[in-house]
N, C-alpha and C positions, 0 to 999 in steps of 0.2 A: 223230323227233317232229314230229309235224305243225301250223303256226305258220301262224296265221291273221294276216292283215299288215291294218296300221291304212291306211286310204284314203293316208294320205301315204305310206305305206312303199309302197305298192304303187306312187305316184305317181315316187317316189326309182328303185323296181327299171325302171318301163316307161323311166324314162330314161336312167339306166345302161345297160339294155337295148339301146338306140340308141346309145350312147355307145361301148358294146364291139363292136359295131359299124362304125361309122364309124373307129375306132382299130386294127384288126384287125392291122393290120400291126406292133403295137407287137412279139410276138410275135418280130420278127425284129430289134428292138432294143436293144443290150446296156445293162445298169442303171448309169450313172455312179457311182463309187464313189469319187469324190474327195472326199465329206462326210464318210466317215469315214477315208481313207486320206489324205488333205495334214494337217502339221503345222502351216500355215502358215491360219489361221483365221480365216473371213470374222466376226469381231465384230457386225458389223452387222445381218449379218442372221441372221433371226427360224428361218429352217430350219437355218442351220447352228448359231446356239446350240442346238436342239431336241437336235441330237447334241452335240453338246460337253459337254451336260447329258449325255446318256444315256450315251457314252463315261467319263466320269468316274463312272459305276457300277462300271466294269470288270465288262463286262456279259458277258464268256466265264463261260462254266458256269452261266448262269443262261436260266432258263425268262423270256420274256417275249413279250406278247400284242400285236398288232400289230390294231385294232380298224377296220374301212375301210380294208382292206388293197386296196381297186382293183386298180392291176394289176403290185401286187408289189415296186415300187421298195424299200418300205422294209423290206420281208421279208427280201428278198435283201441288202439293206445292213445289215440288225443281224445276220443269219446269219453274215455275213460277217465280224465281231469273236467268233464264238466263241460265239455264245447259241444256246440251242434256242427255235425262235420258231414261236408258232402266228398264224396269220393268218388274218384273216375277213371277210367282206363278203358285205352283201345280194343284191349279184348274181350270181348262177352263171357269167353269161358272162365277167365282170370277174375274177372267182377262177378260171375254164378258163385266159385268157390269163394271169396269174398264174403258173397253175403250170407253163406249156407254156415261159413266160418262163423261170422258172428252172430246169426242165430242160435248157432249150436253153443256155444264154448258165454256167451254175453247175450243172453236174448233181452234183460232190461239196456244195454248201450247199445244194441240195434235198433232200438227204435227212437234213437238220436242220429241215427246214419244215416244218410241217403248217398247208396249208390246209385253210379250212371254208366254208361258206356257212350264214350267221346274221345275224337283226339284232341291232344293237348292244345293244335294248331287253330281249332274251332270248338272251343267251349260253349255250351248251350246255358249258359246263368248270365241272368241282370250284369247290366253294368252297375258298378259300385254296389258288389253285392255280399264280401267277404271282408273282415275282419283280417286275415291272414290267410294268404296260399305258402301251403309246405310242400315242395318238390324235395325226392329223395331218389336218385340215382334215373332219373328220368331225362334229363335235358338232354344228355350224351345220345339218348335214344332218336330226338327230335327234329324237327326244323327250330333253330334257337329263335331267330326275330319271330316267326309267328307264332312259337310258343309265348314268349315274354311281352309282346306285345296282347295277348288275349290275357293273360294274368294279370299287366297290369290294368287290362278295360275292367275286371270284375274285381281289382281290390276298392273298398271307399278310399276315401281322400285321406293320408295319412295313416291309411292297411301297412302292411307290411307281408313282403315275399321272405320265408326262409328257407333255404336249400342245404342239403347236402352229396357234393356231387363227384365224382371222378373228375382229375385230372391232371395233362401232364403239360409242362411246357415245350414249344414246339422245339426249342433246339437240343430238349434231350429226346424227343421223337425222332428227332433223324438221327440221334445215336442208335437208340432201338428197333429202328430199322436200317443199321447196317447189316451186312452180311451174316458177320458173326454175329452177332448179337441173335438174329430173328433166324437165324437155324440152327446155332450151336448154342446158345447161353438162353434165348427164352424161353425153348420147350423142357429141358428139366425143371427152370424155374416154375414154369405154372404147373406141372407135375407137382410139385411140393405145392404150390400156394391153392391149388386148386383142389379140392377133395370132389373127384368125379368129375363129370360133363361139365364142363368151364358155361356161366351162362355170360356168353358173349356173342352177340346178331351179326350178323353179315354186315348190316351199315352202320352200327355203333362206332365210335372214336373217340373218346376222352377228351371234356373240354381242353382248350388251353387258353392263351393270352387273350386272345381275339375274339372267342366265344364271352370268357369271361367282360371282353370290353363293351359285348353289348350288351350282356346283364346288367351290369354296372353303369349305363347309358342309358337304360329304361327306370332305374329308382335313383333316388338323394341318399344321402348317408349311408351309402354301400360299407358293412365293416366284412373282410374276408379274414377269415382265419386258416393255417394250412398243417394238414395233414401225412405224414405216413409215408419219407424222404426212403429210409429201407422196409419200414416194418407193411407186410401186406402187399411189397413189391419183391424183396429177396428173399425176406424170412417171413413166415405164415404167422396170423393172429389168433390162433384158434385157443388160446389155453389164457382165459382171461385174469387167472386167478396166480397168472406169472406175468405181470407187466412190464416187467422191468424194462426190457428193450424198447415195448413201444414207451411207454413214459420220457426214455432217452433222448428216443426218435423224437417225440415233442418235445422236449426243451432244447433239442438242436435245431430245431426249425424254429421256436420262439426267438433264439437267440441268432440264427440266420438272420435274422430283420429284411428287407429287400429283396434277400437273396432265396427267402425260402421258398418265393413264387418259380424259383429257375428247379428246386429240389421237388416237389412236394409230390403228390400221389392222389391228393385226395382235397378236398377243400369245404369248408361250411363257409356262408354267406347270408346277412341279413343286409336286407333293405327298406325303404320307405319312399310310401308312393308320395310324391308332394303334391301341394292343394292344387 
């Protein structure tokens, strides 16, 4: 079927385009599998609840959808617990390395894969066809209702969406786009938090209240959980095996209650489709 792409989508593919690209060689690097293989559970952080949620599907023998599947990580990691998983993303070159990833590094969990190339906005799968769609850093990239609205056409009746996603609430957005802020204080900061070419699109924006209200509008029992108020915004997360800060940073947003939606940075969310 032939899919005519809205200026931004085509915006999204030309730079993915380049992105798969420059990352070529991912191809020849094996998919860490310790998010879902350690018992021993980072709390803290916002990717590893994303699985702790989804592991506690007990997700072997089920169909689930992997929505911005880039270049495969999470494919190969839910494949990996037992699911048949279909994966898909805007760019062809991004789903080539994908599938060459998981042939190479997993060739018995490639043949529980199916990739596709689709946008999010128009999904090509059955209605009532998934078990569970996991989006992970994708929504910020997208049109949100016509993403969320195709997700929920292809989960069954009582599926469940899980996400793990960017974002910021809008009134500390108009701090960060003050003057000082967005010329003097946020280019050293993403110098530190950034290691190299920052991967951020021309039309990307971090959810906020309002995106999140229409996630949240599309399923029943939405539970949001929040992320990462300094850690991965002022100070970099890169040395896992020193947590202490982020760990803080979670129990200060735990114990923000309300308030942590005005702090956060980063957010997981599970939903359910009702009958």
């Amino acid at each position: 079927m032939l899919i005519v792409l809205t200026t931004r989508q085509q915006a999204e593919l030309d730079y993915h385009r380049q992105r798969a690209l420059e990352l070529a060689d991912l191809v020849d690097r094996p998919v860490e599998m310790d998010v879902v293989e350690s018992t021993r559970r980072r709390w803290w952080n916002a990717y590893w609840s994303f699985y702790t949620h989804l592991l506690a599907l007990s997700p072997a023998g089920k169909r689930i959808l992997v929505v911005g599947c880039g270049f495969g990580e999470d494919a190969v990691r839910i494949a990996s617990v037992g699911a048949s998983v279909c994966a898909c993303d805007l760019s062809p070159e991004s789903v080539a390395i994908a599938r060459r990833r998981a042939n190479r590094e997993h060739p018995l969990l490639a043949s529980t894969i199916e990739f596709a190339v689709m946008p999010a906005e128009k999904l090509e799968y059955p209605d009532r066809w998934f078990d569970t769609v996991a989006v992970v850093d994708i929504l910020h990239h997208v049109d949100i209702p016509a993403a969320m609205a195709e997700i929920r056409r292809v989960i069954k009746p009582d599926g469940l969406v899980i996400g793990d996603e960017l974002y910021t609430h809008s009134l500390l957005q108009r701090v960060r786009k003050t003057r000082f802020v967005d010329r003097w204080l946020a280019p050293p900061v993403q110098r530190v938090i950034y290691v190299g070419k920052p991967y951020i699109t021309e039309d990307e924006r971090k959810l906020d209240e309002q995106d999140l209200e229409q996630i949240t509008a599309a399923f029943v029992d939405v539970k949001v959980s929040y992320f990462d108020a300094l850690n991965n915004r002022l100070v970099p997360d890169r040395w896992p095996q020193f947590p202490f800060f982020a760990q803080l940073d979670r129990l200060a947003l735990i114990a923000a209650g309300r308030w942590a939606r005005f702090l956060a940075n980063r957010l997981v969310f599970v939903g359910r489709v009702g009958e």
